[in-house]
C-alpha positions in Angstrom: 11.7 -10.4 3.0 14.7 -8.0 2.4 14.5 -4.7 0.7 15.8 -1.5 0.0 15.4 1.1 2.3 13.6 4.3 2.2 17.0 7.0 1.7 17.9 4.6 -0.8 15.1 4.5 -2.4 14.2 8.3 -2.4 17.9 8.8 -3.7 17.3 6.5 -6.4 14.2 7.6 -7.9 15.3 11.7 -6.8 11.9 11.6 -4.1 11.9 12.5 -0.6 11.8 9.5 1.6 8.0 11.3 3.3 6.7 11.1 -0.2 7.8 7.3 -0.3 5.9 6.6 2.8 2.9 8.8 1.6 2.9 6.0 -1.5 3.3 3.3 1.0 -0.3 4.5 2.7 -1.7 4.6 -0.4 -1.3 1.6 -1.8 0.8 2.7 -5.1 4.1 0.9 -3.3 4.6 -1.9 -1.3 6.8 -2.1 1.8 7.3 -4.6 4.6 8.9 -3.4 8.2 12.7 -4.5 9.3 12.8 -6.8 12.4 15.5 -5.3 14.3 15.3 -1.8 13.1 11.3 -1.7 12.7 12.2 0.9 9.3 10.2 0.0 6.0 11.9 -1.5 3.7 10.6 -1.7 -0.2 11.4 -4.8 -2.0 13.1 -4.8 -5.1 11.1 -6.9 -7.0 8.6 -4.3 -7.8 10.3 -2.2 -9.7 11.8 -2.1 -13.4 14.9 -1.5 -14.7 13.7 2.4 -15.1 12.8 2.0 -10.5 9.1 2.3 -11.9 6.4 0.0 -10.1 6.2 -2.8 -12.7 2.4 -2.6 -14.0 0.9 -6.1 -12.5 2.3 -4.7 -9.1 0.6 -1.7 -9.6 -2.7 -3.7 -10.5 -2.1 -5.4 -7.5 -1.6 -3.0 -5.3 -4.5 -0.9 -6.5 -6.5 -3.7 -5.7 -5.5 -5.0 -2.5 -6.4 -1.1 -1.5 -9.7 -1.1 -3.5 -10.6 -4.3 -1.1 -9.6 -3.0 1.7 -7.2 -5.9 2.4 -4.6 -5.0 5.5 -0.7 -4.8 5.0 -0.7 -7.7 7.2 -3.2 -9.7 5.3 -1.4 -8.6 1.7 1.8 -10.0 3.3 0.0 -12.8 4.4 -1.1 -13.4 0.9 1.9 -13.0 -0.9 3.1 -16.0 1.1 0.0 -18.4 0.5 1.2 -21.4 -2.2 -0.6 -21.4 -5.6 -2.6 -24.3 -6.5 -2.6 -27.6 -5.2 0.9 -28.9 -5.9 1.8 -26.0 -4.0 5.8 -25.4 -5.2 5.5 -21.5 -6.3 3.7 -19.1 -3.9 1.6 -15.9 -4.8 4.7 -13.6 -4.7 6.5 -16.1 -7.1 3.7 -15.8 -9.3 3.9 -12.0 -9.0 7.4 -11.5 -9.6 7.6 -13.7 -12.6 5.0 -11.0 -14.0 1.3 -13.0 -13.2 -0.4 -10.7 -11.3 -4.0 -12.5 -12.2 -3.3 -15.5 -9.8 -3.3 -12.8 -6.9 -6.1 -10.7 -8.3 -8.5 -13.3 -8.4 -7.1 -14.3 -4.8 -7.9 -10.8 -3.3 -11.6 -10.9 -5.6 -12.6 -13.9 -4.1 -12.0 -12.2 -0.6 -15.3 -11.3 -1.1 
């Protein structure tokens, strides 16, 4: 999963790259770690034209943290195929703006 990276990001949205990572902790933005460099790196796809966390990301987010759901487990997730026929996968669904099909996912966690 590529992404942009934190000084980009801060620079973009006029934040400082701690209060990024402080958002990160807390759920309200979603990052994934670099391979070579191990530096977060925050994936375009949830933001809007405006670099404002789209609002089913945002439900999403708030309730992979209200479950308690680990970064590793929400990546996990986001790669698990939807339904049987299996072709699109739970980040597909998210980026194309369906954030239920992951909600319920994370509910039935329960």
């Amino acid at each position: 999963m590529s992404g942009l990276t934190a000084p980009w990001l801060a620079a973009r949205l006029g934040a400082d790259p701690v209060a990024l990572d402080v958002r990160r902790r807390n759920w309200e933005l979603f990052a994934t770690r670099a391979s070579a460099s191990g530096d977060w790196l925050y994936p375009g796809w949830q933001f809007d034209e405006q670099g404002q966390v789209r609002p089913e990301v945002a439900r999403v987010l708030a309730a992979a943290r209200e479950e308690g759901v680990t970064h590793d487990e929400f990546e996990a997730l986001l790669g698990q195929r939807v339904g049987l026929a299996g072709g699109r996968t739970m980040l597909d669904a998210l980026v194309q703006g369906d954030g239920d099909t992951i909600l319920k996912a994370l509910r039935a966690r329960r």
